[in-house]
C-alpha positions as CSV (number, residue, x, y, z in Angstrom):
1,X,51.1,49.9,-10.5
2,X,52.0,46.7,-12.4
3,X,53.8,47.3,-15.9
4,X,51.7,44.1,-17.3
5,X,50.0,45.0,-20.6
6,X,46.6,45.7,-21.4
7,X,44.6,43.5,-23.3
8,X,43.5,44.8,-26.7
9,X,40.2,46.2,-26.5
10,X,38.8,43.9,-29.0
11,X,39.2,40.9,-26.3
12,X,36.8,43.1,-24.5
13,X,34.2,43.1,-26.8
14,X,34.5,39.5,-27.5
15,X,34.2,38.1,-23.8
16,X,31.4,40.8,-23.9
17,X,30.0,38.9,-26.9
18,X,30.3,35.4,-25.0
19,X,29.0,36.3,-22.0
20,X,26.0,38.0,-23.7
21,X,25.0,34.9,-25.7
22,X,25.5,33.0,-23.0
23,X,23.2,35.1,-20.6
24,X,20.4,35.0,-24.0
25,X,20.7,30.8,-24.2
26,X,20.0,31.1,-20.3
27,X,17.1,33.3,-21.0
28,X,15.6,30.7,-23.7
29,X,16.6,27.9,-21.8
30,X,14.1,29.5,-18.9
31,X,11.3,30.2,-21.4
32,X,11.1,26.9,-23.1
33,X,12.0,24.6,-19.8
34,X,12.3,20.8,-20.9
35,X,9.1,19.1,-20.7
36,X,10.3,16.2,-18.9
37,X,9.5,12.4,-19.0
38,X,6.0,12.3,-20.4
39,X,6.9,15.1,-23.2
40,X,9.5,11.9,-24.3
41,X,7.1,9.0,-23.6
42,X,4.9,11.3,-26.2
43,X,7.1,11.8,-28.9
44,X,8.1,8.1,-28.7
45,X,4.2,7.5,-28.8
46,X,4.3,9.9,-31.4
47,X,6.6,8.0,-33.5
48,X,5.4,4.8,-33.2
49,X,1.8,5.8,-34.3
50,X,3.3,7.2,-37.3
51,X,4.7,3.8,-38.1
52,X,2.4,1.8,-37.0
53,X,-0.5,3.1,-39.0
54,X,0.5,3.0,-42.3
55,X,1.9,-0.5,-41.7
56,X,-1.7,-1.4,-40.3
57,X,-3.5,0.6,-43.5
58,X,-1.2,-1.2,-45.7
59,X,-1.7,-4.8,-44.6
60,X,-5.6,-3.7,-44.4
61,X,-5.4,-2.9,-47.7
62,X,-3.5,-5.7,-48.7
63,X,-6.1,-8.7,-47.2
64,X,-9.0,-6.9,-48.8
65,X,-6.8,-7.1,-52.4
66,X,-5.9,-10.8,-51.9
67,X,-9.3,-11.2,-51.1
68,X,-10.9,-9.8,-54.0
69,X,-8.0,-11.0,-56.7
70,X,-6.6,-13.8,-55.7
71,X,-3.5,-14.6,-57.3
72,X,0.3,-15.6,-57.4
73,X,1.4,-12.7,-55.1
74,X,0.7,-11.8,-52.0
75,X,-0.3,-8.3,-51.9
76,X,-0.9,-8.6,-48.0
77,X,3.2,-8.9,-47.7
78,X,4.0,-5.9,-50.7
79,X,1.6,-3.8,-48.9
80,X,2.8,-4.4,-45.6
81,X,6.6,-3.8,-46.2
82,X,5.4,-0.9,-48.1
83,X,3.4,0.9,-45.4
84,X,6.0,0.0,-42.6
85,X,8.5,1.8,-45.6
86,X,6.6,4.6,-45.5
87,X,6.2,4.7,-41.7
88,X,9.8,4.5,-41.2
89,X,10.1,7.3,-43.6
90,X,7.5,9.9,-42.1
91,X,9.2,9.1,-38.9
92,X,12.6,9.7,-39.9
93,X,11.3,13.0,-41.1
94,X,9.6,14.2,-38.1
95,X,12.7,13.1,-35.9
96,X,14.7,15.6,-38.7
97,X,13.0,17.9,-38.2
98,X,12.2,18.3,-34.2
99,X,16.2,17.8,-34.4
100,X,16.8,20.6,-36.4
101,X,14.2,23.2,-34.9
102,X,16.4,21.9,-31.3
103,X,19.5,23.1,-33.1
104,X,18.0,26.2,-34.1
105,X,17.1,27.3,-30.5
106,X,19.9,26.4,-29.2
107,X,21.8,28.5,-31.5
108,X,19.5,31.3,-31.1
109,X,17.9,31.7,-35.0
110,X,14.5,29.6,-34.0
111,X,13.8,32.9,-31.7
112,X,13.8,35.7,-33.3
C-alpha cells in the first residue's frame, strides 16, 4: 500500500458534479442537434426581412406623403431613415434574444 493521502471527499462530489453536467450538456446537445447551413441562411434571411420591410413601408409611406403635401421637407428621406431605424432595432432585438435563449441552453436553465 502507498502512504499517499486521500483526497477529501468533497473533491469527490465535485468531479461528480462536473462530470454529471457535462454528461446533461451532451444529452441536450444530442436533442437539439445544430441545424446546419440553411437554419443560418434563414436566420440571416430572417434578419434582413425584418430590416428591410420597415425601410420599404417607410419610404412607401414617405412618396405617398410628398405626394399629397408637397413641401420643404422630404418626408420620403425622414421616413426612410426612420424605418431602416426601426429595422435595425427589431433586429438587434431578435439577435438578443436568440443569443440569450443559446446561453440559457447551454447553461442548462432554458431546459427545465
Amino acid at each position: 500500500m502507498s502512504d499517499a493521502p486521500k483526497p477529501p471527499v468533497h473533491d469527490d462530489l465535485d468531479l461528480a458534479d462536473q462530470v454529471g453536467a457535462k454528461a446533461a450538456r451532451k444529452l441536450r446537445a444530442r436533442r437539439h442537434r445544430t441545424a446546419g447551413i440553411w437554419f443560418g441562411l434563414g436566420m440571416m434571411g430572417l434578419i434582413g426581412w425584418s430590416v428591410a420591410i420597415p425601410t420599404l413601408l417607410g419610404a412607401a409611406l414617405g412618396l405617398w406623403l410628398d405626394g399629397r403635401y408637397p413641401g420643404g421637407r422630404s418626408w420620403t428621406l425622414t421616413l426612410l431613415v426612420a424605418g431602416l431605424t426601426i429595422g435595425c432595432f427589431n433586429a438587434w432585438r431578435w439577435i438578443t434574444k436568440e443569443d440569450q435563449a443559446m446561453r440559457d441552453e447551454q447553461h442548462g436553465d432554458g431546459d427545465e
